[in-house]
PyMOL Python script that loads the backbone (N, CA, C, O; Angstrom):
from pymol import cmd

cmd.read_pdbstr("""\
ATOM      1  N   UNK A   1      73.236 144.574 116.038  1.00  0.00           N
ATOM      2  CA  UNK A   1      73.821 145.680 116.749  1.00  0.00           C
ATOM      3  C   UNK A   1      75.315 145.441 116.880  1.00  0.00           C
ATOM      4  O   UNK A   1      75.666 144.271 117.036  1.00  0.00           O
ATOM      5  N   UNK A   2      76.454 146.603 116.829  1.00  0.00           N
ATOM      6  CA  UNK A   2      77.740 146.051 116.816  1.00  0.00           C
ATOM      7  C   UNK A   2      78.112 146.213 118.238  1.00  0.00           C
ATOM      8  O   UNK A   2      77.512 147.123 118.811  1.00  0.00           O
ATOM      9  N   UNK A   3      78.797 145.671 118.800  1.00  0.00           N
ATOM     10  CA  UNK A   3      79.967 145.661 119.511  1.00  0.00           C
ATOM     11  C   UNK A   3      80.500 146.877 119.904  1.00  0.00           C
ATOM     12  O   UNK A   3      81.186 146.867 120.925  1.00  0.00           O
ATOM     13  N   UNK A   4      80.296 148.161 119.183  1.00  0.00           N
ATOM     14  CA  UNK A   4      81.068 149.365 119.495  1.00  0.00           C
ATOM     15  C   UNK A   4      80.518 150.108 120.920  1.00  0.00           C
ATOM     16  O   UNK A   4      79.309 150.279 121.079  1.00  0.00           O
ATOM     17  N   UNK A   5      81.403 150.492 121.838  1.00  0.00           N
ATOM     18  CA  UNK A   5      80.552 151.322 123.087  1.00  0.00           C
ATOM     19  C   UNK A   5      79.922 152.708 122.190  1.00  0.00           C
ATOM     20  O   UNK A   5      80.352 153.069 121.094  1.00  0.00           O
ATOM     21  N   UNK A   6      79.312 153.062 122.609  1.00  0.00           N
ATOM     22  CA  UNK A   6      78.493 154.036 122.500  1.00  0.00           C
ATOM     23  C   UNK A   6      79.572 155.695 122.836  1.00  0.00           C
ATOM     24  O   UNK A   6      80.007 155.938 123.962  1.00  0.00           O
ATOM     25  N   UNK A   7      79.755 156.390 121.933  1.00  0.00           N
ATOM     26  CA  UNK A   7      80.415 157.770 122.208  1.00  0.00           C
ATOM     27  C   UNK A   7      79.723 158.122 122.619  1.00  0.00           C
ATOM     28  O   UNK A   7      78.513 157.982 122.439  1.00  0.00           O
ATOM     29  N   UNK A   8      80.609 159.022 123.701  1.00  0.00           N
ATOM     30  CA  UNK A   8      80.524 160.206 124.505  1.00  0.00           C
ATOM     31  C   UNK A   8      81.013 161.114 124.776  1.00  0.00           C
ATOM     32  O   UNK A   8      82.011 160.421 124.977  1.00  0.00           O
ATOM     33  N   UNK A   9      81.432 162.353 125.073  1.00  0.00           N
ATOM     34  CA  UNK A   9      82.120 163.202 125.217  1.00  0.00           C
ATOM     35  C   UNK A   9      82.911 162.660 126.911  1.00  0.00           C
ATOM     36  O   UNK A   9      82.509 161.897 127.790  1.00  0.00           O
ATOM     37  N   UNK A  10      84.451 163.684 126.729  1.00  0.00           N
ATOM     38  CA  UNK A  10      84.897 163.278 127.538  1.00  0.00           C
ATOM     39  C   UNK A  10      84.618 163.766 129.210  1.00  0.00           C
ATOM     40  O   UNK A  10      84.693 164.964 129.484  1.00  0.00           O
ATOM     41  N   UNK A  11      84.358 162.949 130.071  1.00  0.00           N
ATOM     42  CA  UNK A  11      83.843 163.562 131.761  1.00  0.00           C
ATOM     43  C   UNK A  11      82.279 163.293 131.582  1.00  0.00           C
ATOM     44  O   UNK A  11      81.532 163.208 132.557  1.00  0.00           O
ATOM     45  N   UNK A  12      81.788 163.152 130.110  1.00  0.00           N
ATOM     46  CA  UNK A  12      80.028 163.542 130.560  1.00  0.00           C
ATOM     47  C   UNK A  12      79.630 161.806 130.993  1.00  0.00           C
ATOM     48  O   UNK A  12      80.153 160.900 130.344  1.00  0.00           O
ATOM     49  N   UNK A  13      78.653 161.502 132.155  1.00  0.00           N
ATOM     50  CA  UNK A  13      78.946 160.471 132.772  1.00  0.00           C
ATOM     51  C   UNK A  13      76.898 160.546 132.742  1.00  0.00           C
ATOM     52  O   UNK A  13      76.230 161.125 133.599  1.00  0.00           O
ATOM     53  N   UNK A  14      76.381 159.862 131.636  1.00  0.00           N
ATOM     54  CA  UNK A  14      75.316 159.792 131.842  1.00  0.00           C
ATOM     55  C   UNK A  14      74.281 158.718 132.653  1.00  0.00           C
ATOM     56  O   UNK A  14      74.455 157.502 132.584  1.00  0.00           O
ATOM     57  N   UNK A  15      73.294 159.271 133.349  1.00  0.00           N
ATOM     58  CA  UNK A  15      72.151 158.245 134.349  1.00  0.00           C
ATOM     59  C   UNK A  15      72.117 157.050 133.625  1.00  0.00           C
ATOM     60  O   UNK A  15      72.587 156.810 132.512  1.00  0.00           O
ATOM     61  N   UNK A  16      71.475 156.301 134.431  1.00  0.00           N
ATOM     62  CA  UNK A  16      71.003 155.196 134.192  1.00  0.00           C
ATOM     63  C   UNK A  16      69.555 155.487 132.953  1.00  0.00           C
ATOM     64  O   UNK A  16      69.642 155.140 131.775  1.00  0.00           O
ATOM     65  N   UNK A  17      68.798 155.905 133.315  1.00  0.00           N
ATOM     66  CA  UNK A  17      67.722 156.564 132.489  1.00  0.00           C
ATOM     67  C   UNK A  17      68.079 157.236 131.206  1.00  0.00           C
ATOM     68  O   UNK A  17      67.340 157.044 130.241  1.00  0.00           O
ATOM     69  N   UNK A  18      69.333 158.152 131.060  1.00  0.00           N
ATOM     70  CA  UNK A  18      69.801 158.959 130.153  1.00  0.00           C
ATOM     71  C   UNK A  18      70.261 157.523 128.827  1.00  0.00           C
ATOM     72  O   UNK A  18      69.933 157.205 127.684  1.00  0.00           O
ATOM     73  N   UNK A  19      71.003 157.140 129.697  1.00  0.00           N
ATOM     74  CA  UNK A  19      71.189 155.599 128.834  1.00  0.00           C
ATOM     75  C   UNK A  19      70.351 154.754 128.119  1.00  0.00           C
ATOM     76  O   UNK A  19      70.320 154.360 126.953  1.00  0.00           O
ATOM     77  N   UNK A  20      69.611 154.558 129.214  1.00  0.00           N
ATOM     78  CA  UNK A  20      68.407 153.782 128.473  1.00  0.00           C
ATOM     79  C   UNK A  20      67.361 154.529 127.336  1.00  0.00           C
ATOM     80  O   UNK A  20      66.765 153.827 126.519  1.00  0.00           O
ATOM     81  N   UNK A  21      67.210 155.876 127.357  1.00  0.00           N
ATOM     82  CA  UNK A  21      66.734 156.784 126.502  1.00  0.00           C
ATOM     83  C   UNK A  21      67.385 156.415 124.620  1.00  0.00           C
ATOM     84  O   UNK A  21      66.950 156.034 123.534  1.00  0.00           O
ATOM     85  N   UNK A  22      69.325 157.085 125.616  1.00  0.00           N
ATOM     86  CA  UNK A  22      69.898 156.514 124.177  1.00  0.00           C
ATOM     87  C   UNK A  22      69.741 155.550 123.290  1.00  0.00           C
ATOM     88  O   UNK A  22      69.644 155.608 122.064  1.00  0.00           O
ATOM     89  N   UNK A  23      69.715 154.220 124.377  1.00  0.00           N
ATOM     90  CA  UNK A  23      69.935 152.711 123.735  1.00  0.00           C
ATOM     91  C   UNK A  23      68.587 152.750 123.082  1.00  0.00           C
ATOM     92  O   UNK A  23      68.819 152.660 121.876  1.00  0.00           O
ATOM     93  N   UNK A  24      67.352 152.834 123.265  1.00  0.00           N
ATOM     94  CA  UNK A  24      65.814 153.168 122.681  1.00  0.00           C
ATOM     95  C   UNK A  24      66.631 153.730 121.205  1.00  0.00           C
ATOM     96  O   UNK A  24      66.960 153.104 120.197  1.00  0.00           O
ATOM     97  N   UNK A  25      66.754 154.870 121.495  1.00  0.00           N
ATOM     98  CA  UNK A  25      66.803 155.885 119.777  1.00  0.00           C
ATOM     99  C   UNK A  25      67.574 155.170 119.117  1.00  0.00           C
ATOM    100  O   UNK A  25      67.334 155.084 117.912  1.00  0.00           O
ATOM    101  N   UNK A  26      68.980 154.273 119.788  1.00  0.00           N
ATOM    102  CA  UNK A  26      69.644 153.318 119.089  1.00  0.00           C
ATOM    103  C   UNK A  26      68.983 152.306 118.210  1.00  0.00           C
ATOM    104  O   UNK A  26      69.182 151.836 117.091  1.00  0.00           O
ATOM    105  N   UNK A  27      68.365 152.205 118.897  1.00  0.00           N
ATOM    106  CA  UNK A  27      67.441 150.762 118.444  1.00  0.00           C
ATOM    107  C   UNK A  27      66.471 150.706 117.499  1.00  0.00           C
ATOM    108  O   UNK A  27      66.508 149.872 116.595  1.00  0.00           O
ATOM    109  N   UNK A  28      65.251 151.837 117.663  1.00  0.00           N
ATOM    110  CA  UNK A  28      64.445 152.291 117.046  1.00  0.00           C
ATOM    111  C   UNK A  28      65.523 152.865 115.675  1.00  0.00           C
ATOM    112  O   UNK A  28      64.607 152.943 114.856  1.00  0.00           O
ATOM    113  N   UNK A  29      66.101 153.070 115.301  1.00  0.00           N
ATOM    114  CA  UNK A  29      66.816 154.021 114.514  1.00  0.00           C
ATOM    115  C   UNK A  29      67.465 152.683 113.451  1.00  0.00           C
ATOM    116  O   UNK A  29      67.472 152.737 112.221  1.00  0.00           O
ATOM    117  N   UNK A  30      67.867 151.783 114.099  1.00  0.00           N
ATOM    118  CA  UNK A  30      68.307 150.432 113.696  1.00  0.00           C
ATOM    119  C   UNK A  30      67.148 149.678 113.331  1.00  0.00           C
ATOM    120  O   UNK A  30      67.327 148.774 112.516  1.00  0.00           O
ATOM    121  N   UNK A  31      66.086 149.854 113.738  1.00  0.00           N
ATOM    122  CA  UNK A  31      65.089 148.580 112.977  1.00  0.00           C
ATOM    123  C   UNK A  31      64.965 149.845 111.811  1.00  0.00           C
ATOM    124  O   UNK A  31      65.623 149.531 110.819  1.00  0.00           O
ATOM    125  N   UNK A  32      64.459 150.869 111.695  1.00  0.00           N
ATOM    126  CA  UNK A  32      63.854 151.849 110.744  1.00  0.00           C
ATOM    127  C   UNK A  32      64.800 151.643 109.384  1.00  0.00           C
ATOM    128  O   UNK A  32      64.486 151.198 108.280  1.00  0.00           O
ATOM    129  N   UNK A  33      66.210 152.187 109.934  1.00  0.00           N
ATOM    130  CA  UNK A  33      67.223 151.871 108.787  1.00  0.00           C
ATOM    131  C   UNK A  33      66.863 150.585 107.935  1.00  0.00           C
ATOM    132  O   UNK A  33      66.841 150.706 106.710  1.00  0.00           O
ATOM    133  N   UNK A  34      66.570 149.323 108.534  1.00  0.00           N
ATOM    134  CA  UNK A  34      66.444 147.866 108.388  1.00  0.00           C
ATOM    135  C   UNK A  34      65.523 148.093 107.450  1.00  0.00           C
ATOM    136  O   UNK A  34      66.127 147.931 106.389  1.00  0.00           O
ATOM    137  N   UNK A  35      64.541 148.342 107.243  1.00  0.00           N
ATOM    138  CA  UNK A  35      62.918 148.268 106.934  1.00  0.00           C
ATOM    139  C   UNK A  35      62.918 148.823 105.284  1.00  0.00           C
ATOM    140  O   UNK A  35      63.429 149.921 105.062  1.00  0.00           O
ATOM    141  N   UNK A  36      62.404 148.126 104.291  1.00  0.00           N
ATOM    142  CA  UNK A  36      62.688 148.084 103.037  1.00  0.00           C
ATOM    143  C   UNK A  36      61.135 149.176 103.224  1.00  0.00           C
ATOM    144  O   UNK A  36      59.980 148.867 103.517  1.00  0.00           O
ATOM    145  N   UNK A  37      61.719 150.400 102.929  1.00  0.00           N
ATOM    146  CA  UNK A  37      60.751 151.626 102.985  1.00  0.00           C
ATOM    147  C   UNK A  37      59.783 151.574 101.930  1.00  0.00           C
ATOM    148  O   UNK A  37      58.633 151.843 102.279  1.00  0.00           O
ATOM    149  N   UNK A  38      60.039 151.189 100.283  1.00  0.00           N
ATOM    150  CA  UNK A  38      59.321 151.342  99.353  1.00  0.00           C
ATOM    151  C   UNK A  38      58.441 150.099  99.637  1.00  0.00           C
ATOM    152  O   UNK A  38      57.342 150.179  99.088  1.00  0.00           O
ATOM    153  N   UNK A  39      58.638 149.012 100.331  1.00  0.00           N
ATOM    154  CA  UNK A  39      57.263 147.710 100.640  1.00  0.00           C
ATOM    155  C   UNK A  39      56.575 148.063 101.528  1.00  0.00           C
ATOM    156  O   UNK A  39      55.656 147.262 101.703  1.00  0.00           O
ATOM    157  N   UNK A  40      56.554 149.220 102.467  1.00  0.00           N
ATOM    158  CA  UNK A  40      56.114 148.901 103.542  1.00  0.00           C
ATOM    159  C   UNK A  40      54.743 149.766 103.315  1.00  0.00           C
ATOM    160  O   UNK A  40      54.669 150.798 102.648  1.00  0.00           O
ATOM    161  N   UNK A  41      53.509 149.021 104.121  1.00  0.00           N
ATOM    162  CA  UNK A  41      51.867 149.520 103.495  1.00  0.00           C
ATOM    163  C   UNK A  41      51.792 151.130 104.389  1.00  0.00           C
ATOM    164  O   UNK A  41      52.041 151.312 105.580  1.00  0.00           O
ATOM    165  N   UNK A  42      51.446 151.960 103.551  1.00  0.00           N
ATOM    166  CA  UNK A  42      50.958 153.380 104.569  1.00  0.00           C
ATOM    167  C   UNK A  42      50.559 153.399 105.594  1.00  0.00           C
ATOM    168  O   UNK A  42      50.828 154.465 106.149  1.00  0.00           O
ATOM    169  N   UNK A  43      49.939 152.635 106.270  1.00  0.00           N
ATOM    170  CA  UNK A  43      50.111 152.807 107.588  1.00  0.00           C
ATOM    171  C   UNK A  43      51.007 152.570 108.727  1.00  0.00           C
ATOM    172  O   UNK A  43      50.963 153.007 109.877  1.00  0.00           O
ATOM    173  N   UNK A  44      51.818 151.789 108.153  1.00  0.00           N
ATOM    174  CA  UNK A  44      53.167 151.532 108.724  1.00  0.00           C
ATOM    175  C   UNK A  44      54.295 152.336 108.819  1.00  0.00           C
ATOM    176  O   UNK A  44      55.180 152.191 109.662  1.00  0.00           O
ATOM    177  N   UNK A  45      54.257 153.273 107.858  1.00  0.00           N
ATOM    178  CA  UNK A  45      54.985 154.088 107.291  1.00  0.00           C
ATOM    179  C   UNK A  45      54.997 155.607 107.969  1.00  0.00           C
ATOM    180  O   UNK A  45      55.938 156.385 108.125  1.00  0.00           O
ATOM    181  N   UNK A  46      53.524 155.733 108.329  1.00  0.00           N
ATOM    182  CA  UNK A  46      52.781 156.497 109.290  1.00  0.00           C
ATOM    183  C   UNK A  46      53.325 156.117 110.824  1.00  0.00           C
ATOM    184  O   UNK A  46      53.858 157.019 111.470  1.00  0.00           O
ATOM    185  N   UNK A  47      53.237 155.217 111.218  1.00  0.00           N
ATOM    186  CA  UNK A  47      54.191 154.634 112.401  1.00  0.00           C
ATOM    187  C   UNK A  47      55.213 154.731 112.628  1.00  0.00           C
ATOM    188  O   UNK A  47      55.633 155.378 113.588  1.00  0.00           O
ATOM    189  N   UNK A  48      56.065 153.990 111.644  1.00  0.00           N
ATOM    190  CA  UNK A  48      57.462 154.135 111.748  1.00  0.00           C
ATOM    191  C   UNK A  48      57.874 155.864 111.541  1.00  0.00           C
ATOM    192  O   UNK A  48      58.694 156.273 112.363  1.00  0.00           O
ATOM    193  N   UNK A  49      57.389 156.836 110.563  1.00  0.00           N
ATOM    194  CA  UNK A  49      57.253 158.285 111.068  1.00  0.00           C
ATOM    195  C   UNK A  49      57.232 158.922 112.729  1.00  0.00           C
ATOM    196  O   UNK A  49      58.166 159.542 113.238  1.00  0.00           O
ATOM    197  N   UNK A  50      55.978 158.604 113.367  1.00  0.00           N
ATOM    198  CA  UNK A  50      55.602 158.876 114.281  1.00  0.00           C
ATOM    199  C   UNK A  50      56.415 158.537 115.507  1.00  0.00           C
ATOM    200  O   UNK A  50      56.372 159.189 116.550  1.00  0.00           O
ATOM    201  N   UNK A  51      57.080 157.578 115.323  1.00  0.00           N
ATOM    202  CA  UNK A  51      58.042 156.894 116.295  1.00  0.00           C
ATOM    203  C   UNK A  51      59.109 157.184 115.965  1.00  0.00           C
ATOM    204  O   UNK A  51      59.879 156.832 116.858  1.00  0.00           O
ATOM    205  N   UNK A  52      59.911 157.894 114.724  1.00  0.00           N
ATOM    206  CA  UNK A  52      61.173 158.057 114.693  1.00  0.00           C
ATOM    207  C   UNK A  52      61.273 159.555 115.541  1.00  0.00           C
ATOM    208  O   UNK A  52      62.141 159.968 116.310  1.00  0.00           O
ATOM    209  N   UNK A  53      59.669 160.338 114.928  1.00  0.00           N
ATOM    210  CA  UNK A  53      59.050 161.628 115.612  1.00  0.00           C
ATOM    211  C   UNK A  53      59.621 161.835 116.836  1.00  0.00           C
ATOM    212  O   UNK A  53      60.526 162.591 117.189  1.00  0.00           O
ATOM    213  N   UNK A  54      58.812 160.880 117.548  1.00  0.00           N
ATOM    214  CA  UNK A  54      58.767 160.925 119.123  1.00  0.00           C
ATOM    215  C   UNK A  54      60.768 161.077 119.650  1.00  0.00           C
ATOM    216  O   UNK A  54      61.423 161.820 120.381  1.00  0.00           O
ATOM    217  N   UNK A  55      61.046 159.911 118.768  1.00  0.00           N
ATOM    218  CA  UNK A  55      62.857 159.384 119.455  1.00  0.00           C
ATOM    219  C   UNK A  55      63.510 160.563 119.184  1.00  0.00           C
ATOM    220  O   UNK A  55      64.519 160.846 119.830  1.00  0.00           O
ATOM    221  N   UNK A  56      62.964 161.510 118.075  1.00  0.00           N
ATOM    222  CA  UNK A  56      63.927 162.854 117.719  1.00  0.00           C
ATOM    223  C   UNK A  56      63.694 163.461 118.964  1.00  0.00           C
ATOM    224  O   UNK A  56      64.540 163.340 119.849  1.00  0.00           O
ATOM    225  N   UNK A  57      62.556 164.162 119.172  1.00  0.00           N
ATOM    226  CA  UNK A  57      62.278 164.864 120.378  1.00  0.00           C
ATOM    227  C   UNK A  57      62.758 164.901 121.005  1.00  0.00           C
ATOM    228  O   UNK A  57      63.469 165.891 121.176  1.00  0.00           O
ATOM    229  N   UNK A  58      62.759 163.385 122.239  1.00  0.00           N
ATOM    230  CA  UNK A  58      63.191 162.684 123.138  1.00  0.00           C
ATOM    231  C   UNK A  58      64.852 162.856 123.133  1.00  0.00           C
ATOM    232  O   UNK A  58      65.477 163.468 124.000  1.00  0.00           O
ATOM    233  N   UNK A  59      65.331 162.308 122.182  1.00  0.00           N
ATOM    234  CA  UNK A  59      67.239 162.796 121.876  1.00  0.00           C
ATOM    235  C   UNK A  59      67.236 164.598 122.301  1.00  0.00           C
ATOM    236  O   UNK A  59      67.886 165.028 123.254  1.00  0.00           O
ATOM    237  N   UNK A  60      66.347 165.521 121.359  1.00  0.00           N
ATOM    238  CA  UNK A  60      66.452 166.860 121.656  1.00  0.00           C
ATOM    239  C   UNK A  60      66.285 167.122 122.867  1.00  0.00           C
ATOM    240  O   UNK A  60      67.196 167.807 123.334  1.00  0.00           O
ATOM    241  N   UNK A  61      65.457 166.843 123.590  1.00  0.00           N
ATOM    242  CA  UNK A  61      65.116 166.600 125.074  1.00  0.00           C
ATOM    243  C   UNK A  61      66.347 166.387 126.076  1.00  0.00           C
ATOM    244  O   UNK A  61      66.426 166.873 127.205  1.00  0.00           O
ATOM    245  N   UNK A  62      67.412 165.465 125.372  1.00  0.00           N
ATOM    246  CA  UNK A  62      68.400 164.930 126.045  1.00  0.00           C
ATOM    247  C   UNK A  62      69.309 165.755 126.392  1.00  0.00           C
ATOM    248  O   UNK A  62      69.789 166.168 127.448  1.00  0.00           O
ATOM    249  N   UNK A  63      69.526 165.997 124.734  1.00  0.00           N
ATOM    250  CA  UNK A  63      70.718 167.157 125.198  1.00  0.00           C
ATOM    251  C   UNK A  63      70.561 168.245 125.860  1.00  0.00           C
ATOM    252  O   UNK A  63      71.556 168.660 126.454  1.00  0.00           O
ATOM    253  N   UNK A  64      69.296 169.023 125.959  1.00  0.00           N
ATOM    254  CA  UNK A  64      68.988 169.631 126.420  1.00  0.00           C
ATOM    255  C   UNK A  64      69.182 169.364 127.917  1.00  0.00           C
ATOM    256  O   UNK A  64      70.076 170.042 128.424  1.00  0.00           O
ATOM    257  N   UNK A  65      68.630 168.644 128.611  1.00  0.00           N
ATOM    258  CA  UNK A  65      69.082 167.817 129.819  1.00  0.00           C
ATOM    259  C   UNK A  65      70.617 168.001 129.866  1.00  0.00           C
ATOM    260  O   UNK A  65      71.042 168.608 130.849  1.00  0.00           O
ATOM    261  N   UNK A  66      71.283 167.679 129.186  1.00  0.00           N
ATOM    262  CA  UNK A  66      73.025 167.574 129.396  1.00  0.00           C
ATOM    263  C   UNK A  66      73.709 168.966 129.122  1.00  0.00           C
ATOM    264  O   UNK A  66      74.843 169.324 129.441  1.00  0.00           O
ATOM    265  N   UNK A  67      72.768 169.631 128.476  1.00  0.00           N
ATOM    266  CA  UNK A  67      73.701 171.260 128.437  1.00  0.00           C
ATOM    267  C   UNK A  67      73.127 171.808 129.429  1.00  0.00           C
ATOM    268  O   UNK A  67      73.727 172.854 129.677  1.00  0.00           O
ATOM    269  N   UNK A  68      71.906 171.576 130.429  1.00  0.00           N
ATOM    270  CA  UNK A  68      71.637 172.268 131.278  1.00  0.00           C
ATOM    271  C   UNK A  68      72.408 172.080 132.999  1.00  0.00           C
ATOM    272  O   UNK A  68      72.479 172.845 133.961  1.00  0.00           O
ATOM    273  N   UNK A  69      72.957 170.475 132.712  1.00  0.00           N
ATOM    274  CA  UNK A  69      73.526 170.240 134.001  1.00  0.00           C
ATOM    275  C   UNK A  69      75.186 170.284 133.952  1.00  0.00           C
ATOM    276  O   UNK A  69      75.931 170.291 132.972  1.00  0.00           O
ATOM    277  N   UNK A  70      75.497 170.313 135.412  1.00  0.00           N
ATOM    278  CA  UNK A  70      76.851 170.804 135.246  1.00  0.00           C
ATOM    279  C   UNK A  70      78.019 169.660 134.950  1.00  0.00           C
ATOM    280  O   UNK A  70      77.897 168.764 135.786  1.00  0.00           O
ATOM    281  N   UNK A  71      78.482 169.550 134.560  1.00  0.00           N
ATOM    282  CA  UNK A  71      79.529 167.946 133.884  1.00  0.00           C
ATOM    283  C   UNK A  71      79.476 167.153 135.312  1.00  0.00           C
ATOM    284  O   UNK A  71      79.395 167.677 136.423  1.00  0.00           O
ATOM    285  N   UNK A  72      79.536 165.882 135.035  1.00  0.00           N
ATOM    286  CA  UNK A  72      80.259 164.782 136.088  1.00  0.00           C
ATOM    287  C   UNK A  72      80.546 164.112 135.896  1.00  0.00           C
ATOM    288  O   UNK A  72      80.145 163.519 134.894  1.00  0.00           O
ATOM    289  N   UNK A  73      81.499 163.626 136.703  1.00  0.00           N
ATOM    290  CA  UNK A  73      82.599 162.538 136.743  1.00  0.00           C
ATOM    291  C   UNK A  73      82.132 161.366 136.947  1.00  0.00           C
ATOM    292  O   UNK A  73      81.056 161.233 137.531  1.00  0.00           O
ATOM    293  N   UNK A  74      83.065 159.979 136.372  1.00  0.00           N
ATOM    294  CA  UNK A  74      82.318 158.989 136.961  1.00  0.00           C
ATOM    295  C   UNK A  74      82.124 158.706 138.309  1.00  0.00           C
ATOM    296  O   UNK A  74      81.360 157.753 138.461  1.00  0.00           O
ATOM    297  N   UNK A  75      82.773 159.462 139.912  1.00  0.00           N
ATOM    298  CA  UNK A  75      81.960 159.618 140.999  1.00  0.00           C
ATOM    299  C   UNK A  75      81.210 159.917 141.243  1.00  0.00           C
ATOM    300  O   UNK A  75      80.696 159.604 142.317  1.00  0.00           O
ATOM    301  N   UNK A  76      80.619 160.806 140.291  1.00  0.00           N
ATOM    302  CA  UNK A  76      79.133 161.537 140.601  1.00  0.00           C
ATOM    303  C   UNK A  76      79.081 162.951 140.453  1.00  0.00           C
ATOM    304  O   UNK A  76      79.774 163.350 139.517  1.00  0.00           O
ATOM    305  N   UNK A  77      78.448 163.869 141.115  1.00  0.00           N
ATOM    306  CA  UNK A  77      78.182 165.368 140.627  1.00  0.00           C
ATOM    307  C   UNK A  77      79.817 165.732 140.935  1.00  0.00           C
ATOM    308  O   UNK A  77      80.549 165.121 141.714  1.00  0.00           O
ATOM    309  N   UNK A  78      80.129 166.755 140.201  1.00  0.00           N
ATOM    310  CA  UNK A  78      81.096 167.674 139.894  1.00  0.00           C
ATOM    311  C   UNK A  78      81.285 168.526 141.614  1.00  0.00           C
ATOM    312  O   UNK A  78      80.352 168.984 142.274  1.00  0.00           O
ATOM    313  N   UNK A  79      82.512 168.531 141.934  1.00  0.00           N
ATOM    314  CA  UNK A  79      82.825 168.744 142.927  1.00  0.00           C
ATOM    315  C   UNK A  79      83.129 170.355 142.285  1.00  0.00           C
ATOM    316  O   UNK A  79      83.433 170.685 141.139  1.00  0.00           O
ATOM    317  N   UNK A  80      82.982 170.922 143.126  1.00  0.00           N
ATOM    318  CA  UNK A  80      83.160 172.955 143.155  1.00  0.00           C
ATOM    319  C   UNK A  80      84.333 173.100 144.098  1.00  0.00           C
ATOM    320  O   UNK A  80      84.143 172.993 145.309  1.00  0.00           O
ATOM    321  N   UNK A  81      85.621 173.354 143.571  1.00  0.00           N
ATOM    322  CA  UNK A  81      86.787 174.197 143.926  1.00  0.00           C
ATOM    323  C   UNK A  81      86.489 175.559 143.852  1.00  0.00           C
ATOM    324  O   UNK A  81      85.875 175.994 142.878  1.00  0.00           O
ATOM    325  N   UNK A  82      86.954 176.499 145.031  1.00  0.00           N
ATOM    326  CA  UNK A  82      87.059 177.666 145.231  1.00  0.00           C
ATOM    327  C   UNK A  82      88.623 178.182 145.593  1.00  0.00           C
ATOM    328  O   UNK A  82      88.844 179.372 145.817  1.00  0.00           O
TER     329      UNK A  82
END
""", "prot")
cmd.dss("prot")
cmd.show_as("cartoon", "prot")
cmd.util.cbc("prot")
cmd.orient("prot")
């Protein structure tokens, strides 16, 4: 895994959970890449499918989560000026 922080857009200040979601799809996404695809026996292949499956979702899921809430700062929820 490198060294690089993880992009984000600027102000979006994600949970603790939202994070840990990411770092998962990170990871999962990093062994898959790894994995010499043409050796690996069909049922594995079936797995590693099923689990990249799930991490897509889960990412779609995310953003979804982040376009539905309103931006925040690293203090916390978005303060409302009137």
């Amino acid at each position: 895994m490198s060294d690089e922080q993880p992009h984000t857009a600027p102000g979006l200040a994600l949970t603790n959970l939202q994070r840990d979601r990411v770092d998962f799809a990170r990871k999962d996404y990093e062994s898959a890449r790894a994995e010499d695809l043409a050796k690996l026996p069909r049922a594995h292949l079936i797995l590693l499918v099923e689990r990249m499956r799930g991490r897509l979702g889960d990412a779609l899921d995310l953003i979804d989560e982040l376009c539905s809430t309103p931006p925040r700062g690293p203090a916390g929820p978005a303060n409302h000026h009137r």
